[in-house]
C-alpha positions in Angstrom: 0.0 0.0 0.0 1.0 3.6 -0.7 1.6 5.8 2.3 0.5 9.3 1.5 3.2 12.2 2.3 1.3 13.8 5.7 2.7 15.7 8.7 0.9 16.9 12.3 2.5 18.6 14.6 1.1 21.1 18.1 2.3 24.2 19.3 5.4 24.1 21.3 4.8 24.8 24.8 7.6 25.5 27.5 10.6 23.7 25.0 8.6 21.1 23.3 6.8 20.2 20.4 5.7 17.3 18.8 5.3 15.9 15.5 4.0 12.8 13.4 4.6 12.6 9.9 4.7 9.6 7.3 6.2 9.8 3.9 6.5 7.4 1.0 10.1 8.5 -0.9 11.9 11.9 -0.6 10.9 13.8 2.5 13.3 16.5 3.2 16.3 18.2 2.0 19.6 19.4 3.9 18.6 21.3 6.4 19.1 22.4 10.5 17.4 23.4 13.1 18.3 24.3 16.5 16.8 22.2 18.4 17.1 18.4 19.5 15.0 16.3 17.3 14.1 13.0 19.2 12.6 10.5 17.0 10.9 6.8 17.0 10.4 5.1 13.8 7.0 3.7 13.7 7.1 1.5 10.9 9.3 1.0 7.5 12.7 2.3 7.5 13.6 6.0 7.0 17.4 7.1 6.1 19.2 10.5 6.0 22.7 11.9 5.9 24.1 13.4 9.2 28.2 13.8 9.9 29.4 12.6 6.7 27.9 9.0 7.0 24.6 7.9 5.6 22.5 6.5 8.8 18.9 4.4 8.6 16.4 4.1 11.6 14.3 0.8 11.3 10.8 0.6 12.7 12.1 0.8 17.0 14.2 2.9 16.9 15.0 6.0 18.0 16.8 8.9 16.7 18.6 11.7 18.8 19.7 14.6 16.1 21.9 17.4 17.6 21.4 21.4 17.3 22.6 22.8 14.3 23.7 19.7 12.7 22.7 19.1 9.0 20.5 16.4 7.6 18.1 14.9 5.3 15.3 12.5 5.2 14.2 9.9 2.5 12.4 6.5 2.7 14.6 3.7 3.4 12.5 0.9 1.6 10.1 1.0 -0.7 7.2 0.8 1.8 8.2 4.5 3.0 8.2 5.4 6.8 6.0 6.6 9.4 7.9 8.3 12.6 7.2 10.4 15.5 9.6 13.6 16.8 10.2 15.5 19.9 11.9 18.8 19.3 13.1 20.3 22.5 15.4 23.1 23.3 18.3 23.2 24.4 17.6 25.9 27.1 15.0 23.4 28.3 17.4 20.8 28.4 19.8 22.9 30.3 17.2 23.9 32.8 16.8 20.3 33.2 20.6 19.3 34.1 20.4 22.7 36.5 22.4 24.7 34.4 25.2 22.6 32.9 26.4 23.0 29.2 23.8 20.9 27.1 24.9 17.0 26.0 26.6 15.7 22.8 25.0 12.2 22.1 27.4 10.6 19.5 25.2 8.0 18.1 22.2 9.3 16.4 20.3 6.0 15.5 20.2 3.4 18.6 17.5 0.9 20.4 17.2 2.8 23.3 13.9 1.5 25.5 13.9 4.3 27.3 13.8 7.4 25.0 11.3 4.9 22.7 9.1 4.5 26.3 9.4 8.3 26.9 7.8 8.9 23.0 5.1 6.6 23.1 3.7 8.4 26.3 4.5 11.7 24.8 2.2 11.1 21.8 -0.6 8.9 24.1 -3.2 11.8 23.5 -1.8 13.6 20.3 -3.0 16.1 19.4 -4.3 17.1 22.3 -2.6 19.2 24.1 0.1 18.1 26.8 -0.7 19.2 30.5 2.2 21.8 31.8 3.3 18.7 34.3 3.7 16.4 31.7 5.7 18.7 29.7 8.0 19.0 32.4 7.8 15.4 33.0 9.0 14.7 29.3 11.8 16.9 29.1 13.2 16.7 32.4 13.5 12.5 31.7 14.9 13.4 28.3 18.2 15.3 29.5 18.3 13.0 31.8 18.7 10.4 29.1 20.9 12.5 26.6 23.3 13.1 29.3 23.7 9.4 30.2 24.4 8.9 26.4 26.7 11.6 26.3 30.2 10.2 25.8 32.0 13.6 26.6 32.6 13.9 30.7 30.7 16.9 32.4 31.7 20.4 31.2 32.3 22.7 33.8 29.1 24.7 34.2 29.0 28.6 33.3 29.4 30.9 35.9 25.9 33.0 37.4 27.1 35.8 35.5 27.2 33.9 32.3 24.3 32.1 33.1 21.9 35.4 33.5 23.6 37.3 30.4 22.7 34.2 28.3 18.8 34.0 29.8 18.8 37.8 29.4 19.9 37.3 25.2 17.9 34.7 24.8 15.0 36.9 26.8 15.6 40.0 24.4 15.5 38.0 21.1 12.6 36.3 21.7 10.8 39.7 22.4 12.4 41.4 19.6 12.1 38.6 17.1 10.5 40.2 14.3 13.2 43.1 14.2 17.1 42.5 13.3 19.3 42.9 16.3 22.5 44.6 16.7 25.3 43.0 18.3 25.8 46.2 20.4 22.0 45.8 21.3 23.2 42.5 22.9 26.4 43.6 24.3 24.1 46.9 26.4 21.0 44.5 27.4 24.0 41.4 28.4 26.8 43.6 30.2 29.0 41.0 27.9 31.4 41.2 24.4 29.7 39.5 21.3 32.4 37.2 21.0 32.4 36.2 24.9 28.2 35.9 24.5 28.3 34.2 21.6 30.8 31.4 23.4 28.4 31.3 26.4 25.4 31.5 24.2 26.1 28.0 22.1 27.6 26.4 25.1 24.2 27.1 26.5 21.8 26.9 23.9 23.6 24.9 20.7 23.2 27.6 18.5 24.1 31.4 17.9 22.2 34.0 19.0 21.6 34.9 15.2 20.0 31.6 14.0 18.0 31.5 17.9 16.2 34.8 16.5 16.1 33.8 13.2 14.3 30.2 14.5 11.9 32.0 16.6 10.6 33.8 13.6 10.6 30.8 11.3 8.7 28.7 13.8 6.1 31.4 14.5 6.3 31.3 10.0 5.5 27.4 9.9 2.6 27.9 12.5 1.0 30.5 10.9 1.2 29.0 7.3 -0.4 25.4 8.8 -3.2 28.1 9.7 -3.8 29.2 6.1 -2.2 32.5 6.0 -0.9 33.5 2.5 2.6 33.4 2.3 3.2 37.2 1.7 1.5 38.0 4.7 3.3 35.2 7.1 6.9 36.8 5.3 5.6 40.3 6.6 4.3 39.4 10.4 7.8 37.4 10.6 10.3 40.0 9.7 11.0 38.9 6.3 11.8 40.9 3.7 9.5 39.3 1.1 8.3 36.1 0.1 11.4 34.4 -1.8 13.4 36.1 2.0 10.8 33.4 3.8 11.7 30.4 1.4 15.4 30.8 1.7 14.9 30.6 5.6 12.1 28.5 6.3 13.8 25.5 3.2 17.2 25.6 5.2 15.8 25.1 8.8 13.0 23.0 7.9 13.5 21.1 4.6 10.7 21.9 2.8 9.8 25.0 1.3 6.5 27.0 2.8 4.1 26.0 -0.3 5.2 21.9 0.8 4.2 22.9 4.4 1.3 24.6 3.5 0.0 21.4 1.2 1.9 18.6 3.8 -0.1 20.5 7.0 -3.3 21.2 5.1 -5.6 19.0 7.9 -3.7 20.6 11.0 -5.9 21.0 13.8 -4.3 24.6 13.9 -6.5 25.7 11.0 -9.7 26.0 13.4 -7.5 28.1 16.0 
C-alpha cells in the first residue's frame, strides 16, 4: 500500500513540540534546526545523511539529532516510513541538568527502551494538548537520558554571571524577534562582548544568538502557514523581507519550502485556532 506524504504537529509549549509525519520516498532536504530532534520510527525504514555517514532508523528505533547539525530524510524501503519527533530546546534541556552545558550524544540512530518509552507516552493523546506537568515530566526525563548517552565527561558549568547574560539574550531575542538585532544591542541588554556571549550562548543553547532569533521567527512562520495564512502576509508578520526572503529561511531550517508545508499541513488541527 501507498503511504501518503502527511505531517501533524502542536504548538510548542515550555521547549517542546511534537510531531507525526509519514512519507512514502523523498521527505526533506539538507537542512538544520536548533533544536534536538528525538525520534521513533514507527514503521518502515527512514534514512538520511548526518556527519558525513549515511545512517537508517528501522521501525524501534529512535533517533537523537543534535542542534545545528545538517541532515536529510528519504524512505529507506520501498514501503516508506511513518515516525514520530520531539523537538526540544536546548535551554529546556539545560534547565533540566540545573544549568550545565547541554549534552553531545554521538550516536544518532540506537535501540534505546527508554527514549522509545518516553515517545510513546508523549504522543498517548496527540494532538491534544500536553498538560504543563507532563511537559515537564518529558523533558526533564529526556536530559536525563541525553546526558547518560553523552560520551564527553561533564563540562564545567558557566558561571551565574554567564548564566543570566545568556537568559537575558535569549529573553531580548525572543521579544524582539520580528526586528534585526545589533550586536551592540546584545552587548548593552548582556553587560558582555559578542564574542564572549556568543561562546556562552552555544555552550548554553547549541546555536548562535543569530540563527536562535532567526528560528523564533521561522517557527512562528510554519505555525502560521499550517493556519492558512498566504505566504506574503506570514513573510511580513515574521520580519522577512518578502516572500522568496521566507523560502530561503524556512527550506534551510526546515526542509521543505513553505508551499510543501502549507500542502503537507493542510488537515492541521491549527487551521480552526
Amino acid at each position: 500500500m501507498t503511504r501518503s506524504d502527511e505531517i501533524r504537529f502542536d504548538a510548542p509549549r515550555d521547549g517542546l513540540q511534537r510531531l507525526s509525519a509519514q512519507f512514502a520516498g523523498h521527505a526533506y532536504d539538507l537542512h538544520r534546526h536548533e533544536t534536538y530532534g528525538v525520534g521513533l520510527t514507527l514503521s518502515g525504514a527512514q534514512s538520511f545523511h548526518y556527519r558525513g555517514a549515511l545512517r537508517t532508523s528501522r521501525a524501534g528505533q529512535v533517533m537523537v539529532l543534535h542542534p545545528d547539525e545538517t541532515h536529510d530524510g528519504h524512505a529507506g524501503v520501498p514501503d516508506g516510513f511513518a515516525y514520530r519527533m520531539l523537538y526540544v530546546e536546548p535551554a529546556a534541556v539545560g534547565r533540566a541538568l540545573a544549568g550545565a552545558a547541554v549534552p553531545y550524544v554521538p550516536d544518532v540512530v540506537a535501540d534505546d527502551a527508554g527514549m522509545a518509552l518516553i515517545l510513546r507516552e508523549a504522543f498517548t493523546d496527540f494532538p491534544r494538548p500536553l498538560e504543563p506537568l507532563a511537559v515537564d515530566a518529558i523533558v526533564a526525563r529526556l536530559a536525563e537520558l541525553l546526558a547518560a548517552r553523552s560520551d564527553a565527561p561533564p563540562p564545567p558549568r558557566k558561571t551565574a554571571t554567564a548564566r543570566r547574560a545568556v537568559e537575558r539574550a535569549r529573553d531580548f531575542l525572543i521579544a524582539e524577534a520580528p526586528r534585526i538585532v545589533a550586536s551592540e544591542e546584545l552587548e548593552s541588554v548582556t553587560g558582555l562582548d559578542r564574542f564572549a556571549l556568543a561562546r556562552h550562548f552555544r555552550a548554553a543553547y547549541a546555536t548562535s544568538p543569530h540563527r536562535f532569533q532567526v528560528g523564533r521567527r521561522l517557527a512562528r512562520a510554519q505555525t502560521l502557514i499550517a493556519r492558512g495564512q498566504p505566504l506574503s502576509e506570514v513573510a511580513a508578520a515574521t520580519g522577512f523581507a518578502d516572500q522568496s526572503h521566507l523560502t530561503r529561511h524556512f527550506s534551510s531550517r526546515f526542509g521543505l519550502t513553505p508551499g510543501r508545508w502549507a500542502a503537507l499541513t493542510k488537515d492541521s488541527s491549527l487551521r480552526s485556532e
